[in-house]
C-alpha positions in Angstrom: 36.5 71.7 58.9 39.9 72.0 56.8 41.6 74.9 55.4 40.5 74.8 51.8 36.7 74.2 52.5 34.5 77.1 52.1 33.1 77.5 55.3 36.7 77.4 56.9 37.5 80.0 54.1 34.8 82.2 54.1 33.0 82.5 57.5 35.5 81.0 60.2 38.7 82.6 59.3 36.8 86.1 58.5 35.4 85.5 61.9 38.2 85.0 63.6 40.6 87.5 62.1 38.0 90.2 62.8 37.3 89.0 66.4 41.3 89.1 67.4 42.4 92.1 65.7 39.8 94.3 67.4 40.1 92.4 70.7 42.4 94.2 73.2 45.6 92.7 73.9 44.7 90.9 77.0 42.4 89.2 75.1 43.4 87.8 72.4 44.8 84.5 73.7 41.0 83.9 74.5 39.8 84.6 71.2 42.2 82.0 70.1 41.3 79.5 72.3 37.9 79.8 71.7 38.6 79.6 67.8 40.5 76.5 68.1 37.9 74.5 70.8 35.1 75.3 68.2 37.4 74.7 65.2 38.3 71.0 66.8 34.7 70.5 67.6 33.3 71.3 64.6 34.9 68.1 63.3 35.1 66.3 65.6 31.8 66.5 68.1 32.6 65.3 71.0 35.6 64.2 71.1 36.4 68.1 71.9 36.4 66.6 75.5 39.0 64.7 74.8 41.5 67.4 73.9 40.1 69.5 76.9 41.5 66.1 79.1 44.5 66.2 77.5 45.4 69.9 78.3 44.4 69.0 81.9 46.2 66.2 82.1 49.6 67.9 81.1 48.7 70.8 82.6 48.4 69.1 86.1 51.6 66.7 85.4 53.6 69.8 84.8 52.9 71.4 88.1 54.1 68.0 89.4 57.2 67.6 87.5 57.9 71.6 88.1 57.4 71.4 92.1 59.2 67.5 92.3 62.7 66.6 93.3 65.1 64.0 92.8 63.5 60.4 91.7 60.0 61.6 92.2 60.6 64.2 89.7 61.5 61.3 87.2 58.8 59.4 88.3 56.4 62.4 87.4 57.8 62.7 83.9 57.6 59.1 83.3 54.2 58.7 84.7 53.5 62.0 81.9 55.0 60.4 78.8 53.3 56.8 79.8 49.7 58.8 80.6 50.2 60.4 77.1 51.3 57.4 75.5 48.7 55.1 76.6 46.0 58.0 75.7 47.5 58.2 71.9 47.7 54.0 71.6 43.9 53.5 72.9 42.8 55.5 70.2 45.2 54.4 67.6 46.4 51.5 68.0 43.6 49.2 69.9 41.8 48.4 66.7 45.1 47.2 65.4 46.3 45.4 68.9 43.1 43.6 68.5 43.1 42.7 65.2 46.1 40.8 65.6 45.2 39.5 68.6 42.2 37.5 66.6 39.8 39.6 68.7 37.0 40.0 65.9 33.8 42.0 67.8 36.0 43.8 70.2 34.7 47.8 70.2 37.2 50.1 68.5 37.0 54.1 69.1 37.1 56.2 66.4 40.3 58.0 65.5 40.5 61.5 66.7 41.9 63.6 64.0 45.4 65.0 64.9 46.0 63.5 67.6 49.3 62.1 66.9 50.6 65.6 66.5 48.8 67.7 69.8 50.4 64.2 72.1 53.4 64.9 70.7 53.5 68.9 71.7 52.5 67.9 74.9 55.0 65.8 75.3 57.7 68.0 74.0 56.7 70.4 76.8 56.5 67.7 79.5 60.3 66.8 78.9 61.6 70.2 77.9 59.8 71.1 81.7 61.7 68.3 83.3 65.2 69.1 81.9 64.1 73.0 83.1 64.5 74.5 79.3 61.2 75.9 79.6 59.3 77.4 82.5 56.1 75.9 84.0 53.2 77.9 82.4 51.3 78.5 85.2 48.4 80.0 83.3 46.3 76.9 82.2 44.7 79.1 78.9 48.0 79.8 77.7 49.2 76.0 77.8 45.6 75.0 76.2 46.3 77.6 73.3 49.9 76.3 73.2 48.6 72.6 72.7 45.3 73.4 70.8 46.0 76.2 68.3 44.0 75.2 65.0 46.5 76.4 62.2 48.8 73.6 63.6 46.1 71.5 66.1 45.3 68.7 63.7 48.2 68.2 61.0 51.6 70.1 62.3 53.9 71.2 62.2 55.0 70.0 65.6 56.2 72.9 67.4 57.6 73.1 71.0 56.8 75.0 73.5 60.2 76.7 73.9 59.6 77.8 70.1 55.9 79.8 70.9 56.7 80.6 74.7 57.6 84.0 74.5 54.7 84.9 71.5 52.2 83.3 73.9 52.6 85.9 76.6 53.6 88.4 74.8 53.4 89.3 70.9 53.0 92.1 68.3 51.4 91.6 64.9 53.1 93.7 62.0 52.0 94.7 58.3 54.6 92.2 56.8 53.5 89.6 59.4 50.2 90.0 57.8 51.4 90.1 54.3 53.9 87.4 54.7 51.4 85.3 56.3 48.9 85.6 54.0 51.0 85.1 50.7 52.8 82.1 52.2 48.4 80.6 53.3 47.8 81.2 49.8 50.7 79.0 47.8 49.8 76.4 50.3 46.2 76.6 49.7 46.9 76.9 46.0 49.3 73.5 46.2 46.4 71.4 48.0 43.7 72.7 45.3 45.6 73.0 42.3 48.2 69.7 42.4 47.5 67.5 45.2 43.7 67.3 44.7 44.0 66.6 40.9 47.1 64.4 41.4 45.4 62.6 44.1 42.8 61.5 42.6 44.2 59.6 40.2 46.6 58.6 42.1 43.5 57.0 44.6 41.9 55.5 40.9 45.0 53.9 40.1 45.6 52.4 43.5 42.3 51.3 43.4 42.8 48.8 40.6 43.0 44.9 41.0 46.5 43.5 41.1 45.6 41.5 38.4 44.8 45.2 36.2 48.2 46.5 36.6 50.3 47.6 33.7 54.1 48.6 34.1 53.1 52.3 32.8 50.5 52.2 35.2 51.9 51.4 38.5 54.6 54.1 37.5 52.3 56.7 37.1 50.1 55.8 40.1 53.4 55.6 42.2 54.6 59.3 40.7 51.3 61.0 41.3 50.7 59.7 45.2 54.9 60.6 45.9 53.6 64.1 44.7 50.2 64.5 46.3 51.7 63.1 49.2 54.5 66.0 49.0 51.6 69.2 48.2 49.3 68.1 50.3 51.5 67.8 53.9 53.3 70.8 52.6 50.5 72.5 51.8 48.8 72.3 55.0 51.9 73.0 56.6 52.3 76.2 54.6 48.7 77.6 55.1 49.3 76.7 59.1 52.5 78.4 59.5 50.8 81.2 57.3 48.2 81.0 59.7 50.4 81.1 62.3 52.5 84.3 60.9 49.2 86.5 60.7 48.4 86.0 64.4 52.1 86.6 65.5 53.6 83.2 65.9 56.9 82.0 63.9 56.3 78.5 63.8 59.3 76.2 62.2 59.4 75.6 58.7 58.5 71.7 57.6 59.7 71.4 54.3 62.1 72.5 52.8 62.3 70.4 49.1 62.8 67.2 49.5 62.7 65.8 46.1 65.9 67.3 45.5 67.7 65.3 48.2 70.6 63.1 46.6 70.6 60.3 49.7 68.1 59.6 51.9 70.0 61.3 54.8 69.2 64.3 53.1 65.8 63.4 52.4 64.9 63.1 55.9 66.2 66.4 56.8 64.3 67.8 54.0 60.8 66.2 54.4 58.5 66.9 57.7 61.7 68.5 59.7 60.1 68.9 62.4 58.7 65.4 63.3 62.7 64.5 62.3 64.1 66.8 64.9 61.2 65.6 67.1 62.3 62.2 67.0 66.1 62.5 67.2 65.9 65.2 70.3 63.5 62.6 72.2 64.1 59.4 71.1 67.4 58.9 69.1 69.7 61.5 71.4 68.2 59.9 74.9 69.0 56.1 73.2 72.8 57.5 73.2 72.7 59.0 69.3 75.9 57.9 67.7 78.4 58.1 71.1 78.5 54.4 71.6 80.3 53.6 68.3 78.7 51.9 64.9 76.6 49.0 66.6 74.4 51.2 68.6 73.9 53.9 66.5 72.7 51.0 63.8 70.5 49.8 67.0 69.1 53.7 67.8 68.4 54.4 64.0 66.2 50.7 63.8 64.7 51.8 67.0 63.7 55.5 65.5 62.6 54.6 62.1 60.5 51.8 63.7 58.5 54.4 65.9 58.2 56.7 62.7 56.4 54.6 60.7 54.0 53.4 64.0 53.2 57.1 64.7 52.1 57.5 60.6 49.6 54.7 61.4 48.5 51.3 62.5 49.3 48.8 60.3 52.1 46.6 59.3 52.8 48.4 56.2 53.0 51.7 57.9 55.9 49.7 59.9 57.6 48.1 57.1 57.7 51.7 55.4 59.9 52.7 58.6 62.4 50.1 58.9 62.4 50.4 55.0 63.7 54.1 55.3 65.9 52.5 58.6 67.8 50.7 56.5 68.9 52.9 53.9 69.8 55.2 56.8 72.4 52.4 58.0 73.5 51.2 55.1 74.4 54.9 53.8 76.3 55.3 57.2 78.2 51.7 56.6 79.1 52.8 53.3 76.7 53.1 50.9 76.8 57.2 51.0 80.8 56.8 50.0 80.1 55.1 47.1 76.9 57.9 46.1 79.6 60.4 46.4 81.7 59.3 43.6 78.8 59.0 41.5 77.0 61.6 39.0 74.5 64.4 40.7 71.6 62.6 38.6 72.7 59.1 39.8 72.3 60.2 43.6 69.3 62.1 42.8 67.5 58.9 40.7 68.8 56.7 43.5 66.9 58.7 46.2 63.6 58.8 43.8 63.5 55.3 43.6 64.6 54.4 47.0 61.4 57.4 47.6 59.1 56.3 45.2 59.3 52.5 46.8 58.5 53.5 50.4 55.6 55.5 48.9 53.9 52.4 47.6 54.4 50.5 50.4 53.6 53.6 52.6 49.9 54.0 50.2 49.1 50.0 49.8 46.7 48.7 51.8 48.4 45.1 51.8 51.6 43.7 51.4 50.6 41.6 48.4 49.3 45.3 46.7 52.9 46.3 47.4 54.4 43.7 45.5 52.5 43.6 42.9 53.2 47.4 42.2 56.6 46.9 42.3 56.4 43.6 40.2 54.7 46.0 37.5 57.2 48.8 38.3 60.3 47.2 38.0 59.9 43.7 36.8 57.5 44.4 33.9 54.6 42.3 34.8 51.4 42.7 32.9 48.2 41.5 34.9 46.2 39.3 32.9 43.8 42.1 32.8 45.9 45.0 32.2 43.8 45.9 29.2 41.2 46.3 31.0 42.6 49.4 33.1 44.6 51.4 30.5 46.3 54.2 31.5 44.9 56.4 29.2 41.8 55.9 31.4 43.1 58.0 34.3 45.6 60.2 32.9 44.8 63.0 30.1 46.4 66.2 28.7 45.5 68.0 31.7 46.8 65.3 34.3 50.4 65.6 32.1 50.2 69.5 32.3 49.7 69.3 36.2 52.7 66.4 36.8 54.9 68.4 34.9 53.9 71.3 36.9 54.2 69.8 40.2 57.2 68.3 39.1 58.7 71.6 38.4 57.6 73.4 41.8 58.7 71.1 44.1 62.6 71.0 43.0 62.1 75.1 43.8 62.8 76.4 40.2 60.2 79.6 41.2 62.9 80.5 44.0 65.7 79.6 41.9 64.7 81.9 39.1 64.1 85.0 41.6 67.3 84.3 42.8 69.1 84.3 39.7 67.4 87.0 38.4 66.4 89.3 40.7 69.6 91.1 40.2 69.1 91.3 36.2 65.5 91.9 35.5 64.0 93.2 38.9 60.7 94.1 37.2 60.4 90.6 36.9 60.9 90.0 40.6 59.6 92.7 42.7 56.8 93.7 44.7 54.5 94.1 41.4 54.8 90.8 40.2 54.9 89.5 43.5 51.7 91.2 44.2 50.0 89.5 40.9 51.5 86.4 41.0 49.8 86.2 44.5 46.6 87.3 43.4 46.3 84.8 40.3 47.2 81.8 42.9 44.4 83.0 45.1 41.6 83.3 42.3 42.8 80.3 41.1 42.2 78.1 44.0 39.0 79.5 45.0 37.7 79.0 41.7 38.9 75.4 42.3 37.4 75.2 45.8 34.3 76.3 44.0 34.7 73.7 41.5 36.2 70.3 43.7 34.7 68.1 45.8 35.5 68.0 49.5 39.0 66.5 49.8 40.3 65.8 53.3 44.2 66.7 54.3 46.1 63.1 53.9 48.1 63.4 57.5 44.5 64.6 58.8 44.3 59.7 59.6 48.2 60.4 61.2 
């Protein structure tokens, strides 16, 4: 079940909204519960248990770590972060172990959806325990909710326990929570239907097409539309779960914050899924020694970082190669390369970091090396497959396509916010609770006439 399908949209959030706002306070953190356990086995059968063991699991390794001292209580968070680890690599990354391995009729699970992003909470509140920035939650309901609650459960953002701990026991629900909450699920709901979807699938058409079909005006456009699906679609999830989030009473961290506009890729990592960034560097990059062991090591921590980025998006080479790609911009800006941007033009930096982008994306969206090279043998060298003419572009892009790129394009440099903020001032017809009020309403009717209209399209980081 995903946020834009009907069902999700029209009998399980009506459901549950009703069912927690006339529950008494000392209920509500059931209801949730509940919600999320039958949101997470509705998709996933089954494998419901599996999320169950992991609650119980951390659950059980945090009264350890919490009543341990000295070495043991090290031993008790390492024996939590290996635990987790080794539960999140079986399921993920055994198919690929064995592949390269030559083991051909070994039995693979299935993935369970999101479980990159609920191992990773856990473990945020495993740690945080350990170094005593949070308290033990003693209450095993309230740490399932913290780890299982469906606006965030399956696709982030990753929030930690220290940001939620407080709401958890105690929290009040207000008109503009509501209102903010809901306004903030619709734009994300309207990005998925509206851009991603359509954007998507051409970009999915054109990646689709032999290596010997590809055109230089092809690859481009393929390359463009996936960068921007990519973009709506994470963000738009993460908008309709923080959204989500909001109307229950939780503040959970903003994600994105336009990363298009970055002008290095420094920049474009603190921009684009912020809080698997901060994740990362407070875990892994800070414990490694950060940057307070001079040039060498911090080169050595950012490899090391980078390389564990692209394994958590997925299990395949190209998935690593798309990490130590973005790696090593991130040294070679810190060597020098970021001097050298700053005494160019704005639109120099900004073009450098789209292409820079736009690269990782195809290597990020190939299924094969060889796919990534010819796309960027297309994009860059000019190359012409012998049967180009076969796949013209024309084929997958129309007037409407153009109209939505140039949308999308427009919406994710923030020119909406910019324009409020410049004029808000000036015309504040144009920019008050009114227009607000109908711009909000359009966007909604919008994408449920296009939920109406679409075929079932799956979240892109729902496989991460």
């Amino acid at each position: 079940m995903v946020f834009s399908n009907p069902v999700f949209l029209f009998l399980f959030l009506p459901a549950t909204l009703a069912f927690y706002f006339v529950s008494p306070r000392f209920l509500k953190n059931t209801v949730l519960l509940g919600a999320s356990l039958f949101f997470y086995a509705w998709g996933e059968d089954l494998y419901v248990l599996l999320l169950l063991g992991s609650i119980v699991l951390n659950y059980l390794l945090g009264i350890m770590i919490d009543v341990s001292q000295g070495h043991f209580r090290k031993w008790m968070l390492w024996l939590g972060i290996a635990a987790n680890l080794v539960f999140l690599g079986y399921y993920k990354y055994i198919g690929f172990i064995f592949e390269n391995l030559g083991v051909i009729d070994a039995s693979v699970p299935a993935l369970p959806i999101g479980i990159s992003f609920f191992t990773f909470q856990a473990l945020s509140y495993l740690i945080d325990l350990y170094f005593r920035r949070v308290s033990l939650q003693r209450n095993p309901m309230k740490l399932a909710l913290y780890i299982s609650f469906f606006p965030q459960l399956i696709a982030g953002p990753i929030v930690r326990y220290s940001e939620v701990e407080k709401e958890i026991q105690n929290r009040n629900t207000t008109r503009s929570d509501v209102s903010e909450g809901a306004q903030q699920f619709v734009r994300g709901l309207a990005k998925k239907t509206l851009l991603a979807d359509p954007l998507g699938l051409v970009a999915d058409q054109i990646f689709a097409i032999p290596d010997a079909g590809l055109s230089p005006e092809t690859a481009w456009v393929g390359a463009i539309c996936y960068a921007l699906q990519l973009y709506f679609d994470f963000s738009a999830y993460s908008d309709m779960a923080i959204g989500l989030g909001r109307i229950f009473g939780f503040k959970f961290p903003k994600n994105f914050n336009y990363p298009y506009v970055s002008q290095s890729i420094t920049e474009f990592w603190r921009r684009w899924h912020m809080t698997l960034s901060r994740w990362f560097r407070d875990y892994l990059y800070i414990p490694l020694g950060g940057n307070r062991y001079g040039p060498m090591r911090t080169y050595l921590n950012l490899s090391i970082v980078f390389l564990a980025t692209g394994i958590w998006h997925g299990a395949a080479w190209t998935f690593i190669a798309w990490g130590a790609f973005h790696g090593l911009f991130l040294i070679l800006e810190r060597i020098g390369l970021d001097r050298l941007l700053s005494r160019c033009p704005n639109v120099l930096r900004h073009m450098y970091l789209l292409i820079v982008v736009l690269c990782g994306w195809v290597m990020f969206r190939a299924e094969t090396f060889e796919q990534t090279l010819s796309f960027y043998g297309a994009m860059f060298l000019g190359q012409r497959g012998a049967e180009a003419a076969f796949f013209p572009l024309a084929r997958y892009v129309d007037a409407y396509i153009y109209c939505i790129l140039a949308l999308a394009m427009i919406v994710s440099v923030g020119l909406r916010p910019w324009l409020n903020e410049k004029f808000a001032n000036h015309v504040p017809f144009l920019t008050g609770h009114f227009v607000s009020a109908m711009w909000f309403l359009a966007l909604f009717a919008l994408a449920i006439i296009s939920v109406g209209a679409a075929s079932y399209s799956p979240f892109i980081y729902f496989r991460f």
